[in-house]
C-alpha positions as CSV (number, residue, x, y, z in Angstrom):
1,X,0.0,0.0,0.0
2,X,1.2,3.6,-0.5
3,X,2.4,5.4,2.7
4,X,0.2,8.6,3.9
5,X,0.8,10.8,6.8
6,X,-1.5,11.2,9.4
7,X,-1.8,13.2,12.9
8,X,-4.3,10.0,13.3
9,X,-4.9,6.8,11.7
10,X,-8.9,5.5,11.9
11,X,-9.6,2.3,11.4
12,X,-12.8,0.2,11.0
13,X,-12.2,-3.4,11.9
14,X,-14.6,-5.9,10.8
15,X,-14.7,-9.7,10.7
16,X,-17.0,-12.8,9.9
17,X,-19.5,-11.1,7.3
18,X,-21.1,-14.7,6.1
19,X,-22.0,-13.6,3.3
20,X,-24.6,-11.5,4.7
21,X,-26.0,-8.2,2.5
22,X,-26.6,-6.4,5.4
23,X,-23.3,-6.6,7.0
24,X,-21.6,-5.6,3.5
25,X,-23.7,-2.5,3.2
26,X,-23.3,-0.9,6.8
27,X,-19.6,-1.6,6.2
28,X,-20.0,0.4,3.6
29,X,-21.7,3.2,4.5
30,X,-19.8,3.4,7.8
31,X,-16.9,4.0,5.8
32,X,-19.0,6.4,3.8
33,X,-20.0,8.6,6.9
34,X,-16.8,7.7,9.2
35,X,-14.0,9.3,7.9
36,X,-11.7,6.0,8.1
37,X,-8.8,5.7,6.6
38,X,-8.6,2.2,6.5
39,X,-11.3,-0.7,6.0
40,X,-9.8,-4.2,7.9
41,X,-11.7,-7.5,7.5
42,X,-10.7,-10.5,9.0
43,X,-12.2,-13.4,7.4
44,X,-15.6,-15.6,7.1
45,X,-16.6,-14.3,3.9
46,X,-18.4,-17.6,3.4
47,X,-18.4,-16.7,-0.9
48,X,-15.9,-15.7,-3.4
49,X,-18.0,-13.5,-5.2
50,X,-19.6,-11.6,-1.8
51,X,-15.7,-11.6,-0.7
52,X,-14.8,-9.5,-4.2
53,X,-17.7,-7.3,-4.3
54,X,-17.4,-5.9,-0.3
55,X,-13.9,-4.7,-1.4
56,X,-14.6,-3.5,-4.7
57,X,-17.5,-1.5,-2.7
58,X,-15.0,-0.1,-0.2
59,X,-13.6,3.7,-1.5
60,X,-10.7,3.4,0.9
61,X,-7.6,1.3,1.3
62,X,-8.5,-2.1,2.3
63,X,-7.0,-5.1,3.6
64,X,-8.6,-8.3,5.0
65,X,-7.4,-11.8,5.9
66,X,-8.3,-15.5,5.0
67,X,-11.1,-17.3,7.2
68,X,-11.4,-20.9,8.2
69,X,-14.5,-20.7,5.9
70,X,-13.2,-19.1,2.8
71,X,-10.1,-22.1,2.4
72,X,-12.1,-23.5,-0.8
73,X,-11.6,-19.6,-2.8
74,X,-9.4,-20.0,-5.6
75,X,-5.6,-18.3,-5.6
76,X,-7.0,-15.6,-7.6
77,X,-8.8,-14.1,-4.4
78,X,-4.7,-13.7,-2.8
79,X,-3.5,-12.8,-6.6
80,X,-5.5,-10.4,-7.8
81,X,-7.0,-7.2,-6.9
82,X,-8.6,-8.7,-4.4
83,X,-6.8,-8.1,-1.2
84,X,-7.3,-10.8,1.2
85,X,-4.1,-12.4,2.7
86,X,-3.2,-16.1,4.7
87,X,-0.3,-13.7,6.0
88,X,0.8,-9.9,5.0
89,X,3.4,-7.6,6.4
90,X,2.5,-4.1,5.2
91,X,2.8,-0.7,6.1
92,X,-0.4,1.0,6.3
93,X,1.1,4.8,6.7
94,X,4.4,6.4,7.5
95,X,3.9,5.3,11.3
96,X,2.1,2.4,11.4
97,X,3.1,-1.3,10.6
98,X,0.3,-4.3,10.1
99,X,0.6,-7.8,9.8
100,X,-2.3,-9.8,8.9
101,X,-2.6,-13.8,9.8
102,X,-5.0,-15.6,8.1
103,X,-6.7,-19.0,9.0
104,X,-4.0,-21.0,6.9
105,X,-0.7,-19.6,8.5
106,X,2.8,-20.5,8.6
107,X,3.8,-23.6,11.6
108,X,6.7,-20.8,11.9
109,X,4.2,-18.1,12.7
110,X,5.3,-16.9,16.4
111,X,9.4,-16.6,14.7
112,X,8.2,-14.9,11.8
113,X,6.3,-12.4,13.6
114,X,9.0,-12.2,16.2
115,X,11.2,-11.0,13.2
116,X,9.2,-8.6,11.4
117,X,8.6,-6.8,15.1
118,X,12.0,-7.2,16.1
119,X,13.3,-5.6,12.8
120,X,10.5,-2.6,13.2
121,X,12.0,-1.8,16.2
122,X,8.5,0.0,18.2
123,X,6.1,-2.1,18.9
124,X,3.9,0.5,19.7
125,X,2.8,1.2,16.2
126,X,2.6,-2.4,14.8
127,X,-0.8,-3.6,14.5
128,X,-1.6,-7.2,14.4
129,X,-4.9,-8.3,12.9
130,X,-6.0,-12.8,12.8
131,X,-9.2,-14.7,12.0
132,X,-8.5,-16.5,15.0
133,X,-8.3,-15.4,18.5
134,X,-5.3,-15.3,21.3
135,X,-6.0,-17.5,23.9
136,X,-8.2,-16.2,26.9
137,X,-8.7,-13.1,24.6
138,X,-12.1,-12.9,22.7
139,X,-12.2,-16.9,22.0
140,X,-15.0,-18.1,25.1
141,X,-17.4,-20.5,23.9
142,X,-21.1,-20.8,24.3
143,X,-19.4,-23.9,26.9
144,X,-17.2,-21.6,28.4
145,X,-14.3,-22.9,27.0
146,X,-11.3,-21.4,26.2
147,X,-10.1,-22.2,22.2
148,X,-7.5,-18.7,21.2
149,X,-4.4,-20.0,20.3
150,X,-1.4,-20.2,22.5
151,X,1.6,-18.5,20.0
152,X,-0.5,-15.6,19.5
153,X,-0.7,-15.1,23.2
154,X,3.0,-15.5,23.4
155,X,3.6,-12.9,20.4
156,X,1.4,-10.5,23.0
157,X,3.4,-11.3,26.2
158,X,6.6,-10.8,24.4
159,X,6.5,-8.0,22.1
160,X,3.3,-5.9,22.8
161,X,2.1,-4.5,19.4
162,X,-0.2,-1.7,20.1
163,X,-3.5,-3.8,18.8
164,X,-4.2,-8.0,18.0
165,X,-7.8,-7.9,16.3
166,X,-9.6,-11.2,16.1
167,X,-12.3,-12.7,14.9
168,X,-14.1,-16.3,14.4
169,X,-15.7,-16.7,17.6
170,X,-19.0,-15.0,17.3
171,X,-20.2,-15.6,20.4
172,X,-17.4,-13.5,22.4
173,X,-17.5,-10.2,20.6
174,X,-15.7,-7.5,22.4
175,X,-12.8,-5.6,23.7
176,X,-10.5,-6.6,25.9
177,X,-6.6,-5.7,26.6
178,X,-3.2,-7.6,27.4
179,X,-0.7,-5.3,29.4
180,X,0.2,-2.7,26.3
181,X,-1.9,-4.4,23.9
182,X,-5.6,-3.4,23.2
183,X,-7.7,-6.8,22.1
184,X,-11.1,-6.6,19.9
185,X,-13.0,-9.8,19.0
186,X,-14.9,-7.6,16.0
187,X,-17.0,-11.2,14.7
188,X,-19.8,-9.4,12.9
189,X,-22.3,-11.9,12.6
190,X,-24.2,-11.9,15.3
191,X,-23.4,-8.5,17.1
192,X,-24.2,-6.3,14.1
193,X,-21.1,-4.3,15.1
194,X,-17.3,-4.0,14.3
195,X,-15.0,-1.5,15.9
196,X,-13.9,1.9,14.9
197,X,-10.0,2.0,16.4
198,X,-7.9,5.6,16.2
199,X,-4.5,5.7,16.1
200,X,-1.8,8.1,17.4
201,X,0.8,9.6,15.4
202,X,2.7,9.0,18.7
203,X,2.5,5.5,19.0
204,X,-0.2,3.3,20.8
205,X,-4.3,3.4,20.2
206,X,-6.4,7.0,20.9
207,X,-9.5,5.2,21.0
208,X,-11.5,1.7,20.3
209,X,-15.6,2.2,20.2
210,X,-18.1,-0.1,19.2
211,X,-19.8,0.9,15.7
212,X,-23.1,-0.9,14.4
213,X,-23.3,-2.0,11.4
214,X,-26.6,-3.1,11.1
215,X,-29.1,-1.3,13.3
């Protein structure tokens, strides 16, 4: 993507659409009426075609990641003008650093990541977006169960990027935080909602709010 300066970054952060029309069109029109500056979804399109459209309908700079239901999309989806990543390092401004993780990542995930932040040098303005959730952050099931996984944890404890977004697990929908790092489980499909997050040119998150998406 092409670096832009900010004096903030804002962010709507999205996940687990399912293919659902109404969930495509408040995206859009939140990032009509929101003044974002960047559209993140994180997986669950369910449909190939419903995953091309909601970026083609997005006016902004968009990035999203791979969900555990969108494995069967053909390589054009990652290839083409589409963009929708298993895994991404990209800088989203002059500041600001994201790496996306889709459902389909690397067995070396926790090293690679461990790299990219090392090499960046302030983990304060990396981002860190994954269809699924860190343990005991946003991943409780309807049982009550705990099902995040471990090595994103670990990433969290050991380098502290300013924000881990998540998705998959409908049912726990929410914010949340790990020492340094602000958590949001922004699953769509049942809440309606996704999060608007605000960045500072400083370093670290200004604010994380709630948005609905479908009244």
């Amino acid at each position: 993507m092409g670096k832009r300066c900010f004096v903030s970054l804002k962010i709507l952060v999205t996940s687990d659409f399912h293919a659902d029309e109404q969930l495509k069109q408040g995206a859009v029109e939140e990032v009509e009426n929101g003044d974002y500056d960047l559209f993140v979804n994180l997986g669950d399109y369910m449909d190939q075609e419903y995953a091309e459209d909601l970026f083609d309908s997005i006016e902004i700079p968009a990035l999203g990641t791979v969900g555990n239901r969108d494995l069967h999309f053909s390589g054009e989806l990652t290839e083409g003008d589409t963009p929708v990543y298993n895994f991404l390092e990209a800088d989203i401004d002059e500041e600001y650093l994201m790496i996306l993780i889709g459902a389909e990542y690397p067995d070396d995930i926790r090293d690679q990541v461990g790299e990219i932040m090392e090499e960046y040098d302030d983990s304060s303005k990396v981002l860190i977006g994954s269809h699924y959730p860190p343990k005991k952050l946003g991943d409780r099931v309807h049982s009550g169960d705990r099902v995040g996984f471990e090595e994103f944890r670990e990433i969290i404890l050991k380098y502290k990027p300013a924000l881990w977004a998540s998705g998959h697990i409908h049912e726990d929908f929410g914010r949340d935080s790990l020492f340094d790092t602000e958590f949001v489980n922004a699953a769509s499909e049942e809440s309606g909602k996704g999060f608007s997050v605000v960045l500072n040119d400083e370093g670290g998150i200004d604010s994380v709010e709630e948005v609905s998406l479908v009244e």
